[in-house]
C-alpha positions in Angstrom: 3.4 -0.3 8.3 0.0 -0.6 7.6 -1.8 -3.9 8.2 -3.3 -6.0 5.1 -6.5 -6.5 4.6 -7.5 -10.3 4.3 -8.8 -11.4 1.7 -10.0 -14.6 2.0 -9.8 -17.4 4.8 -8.3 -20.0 2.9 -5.4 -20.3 0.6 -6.2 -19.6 -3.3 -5.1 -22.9 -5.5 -4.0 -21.5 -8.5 -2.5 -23.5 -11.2 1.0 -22.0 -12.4 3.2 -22.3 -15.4 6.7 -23.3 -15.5 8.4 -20.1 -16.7 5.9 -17.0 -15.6 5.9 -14.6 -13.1 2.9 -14.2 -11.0 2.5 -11.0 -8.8 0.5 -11.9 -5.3 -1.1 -9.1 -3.5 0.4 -7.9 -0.5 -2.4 -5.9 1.0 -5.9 -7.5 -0.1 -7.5 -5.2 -1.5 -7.2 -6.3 -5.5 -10.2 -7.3 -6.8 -8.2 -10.1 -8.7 -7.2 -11.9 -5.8 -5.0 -13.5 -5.1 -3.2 -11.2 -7.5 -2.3 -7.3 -7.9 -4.7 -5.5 -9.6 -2.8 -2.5 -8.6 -5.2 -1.4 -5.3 -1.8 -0.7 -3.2 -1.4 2.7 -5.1 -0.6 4.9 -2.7 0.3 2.9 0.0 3.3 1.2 1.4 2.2 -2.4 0.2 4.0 -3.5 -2.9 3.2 -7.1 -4.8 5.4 -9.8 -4.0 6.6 -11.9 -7.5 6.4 -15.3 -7.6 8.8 -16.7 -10.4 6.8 -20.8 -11.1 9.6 -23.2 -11.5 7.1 -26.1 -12.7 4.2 -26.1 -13.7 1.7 -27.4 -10.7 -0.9 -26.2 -8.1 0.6 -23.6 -6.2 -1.2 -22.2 -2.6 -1.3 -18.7 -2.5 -1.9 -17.0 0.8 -5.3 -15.4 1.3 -5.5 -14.1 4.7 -2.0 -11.8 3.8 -0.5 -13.5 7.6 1.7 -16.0 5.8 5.7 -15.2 6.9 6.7 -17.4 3.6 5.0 -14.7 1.1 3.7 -15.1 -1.4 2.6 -18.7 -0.6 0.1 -20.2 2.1 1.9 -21.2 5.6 -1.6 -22.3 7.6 -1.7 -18.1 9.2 -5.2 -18.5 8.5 -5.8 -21.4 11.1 -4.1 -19.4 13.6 -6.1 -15.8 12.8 
């Protein structure tokens, strides 16, 4: 599989709402990060959903190394 592109070299804080699904993007290159934009076309990179149980600050990952997808682990320390 291809490797993602990362998109950023922090975590994006996004606030969520108790109830929605969020679609992070797997391979970095939507220009709505941290969310698909539909950029994967084509490729073997699919959005991961993220279903928000509360409403809250939720981490997404930027740097697409996280193993916990869609959220932030600290891959981008290690990078």
């Amino acid at each position: 599989m291809t490797k993602a592109i990362r998109a950023s070299d922090t975590p994006y804080a996004v606030e969520v709402e108790s109830g929605k699904n969020y679609f992070w993007c797997a391979c970095g290159k939507s220009a709505n990060q941290p969310f698909c934009d539909g950029s994967h076309s084509g490729s073997d990179f699919r959005p991961v959903k993220y279903a928000a149980s509360e409403t809250k600050k939720a981490f997404f990952c930027g740097c697409k190394s996280t193993a916990s997808q869609p959220m932030c682990d600290g891959s981008h320390k290690q990078v």
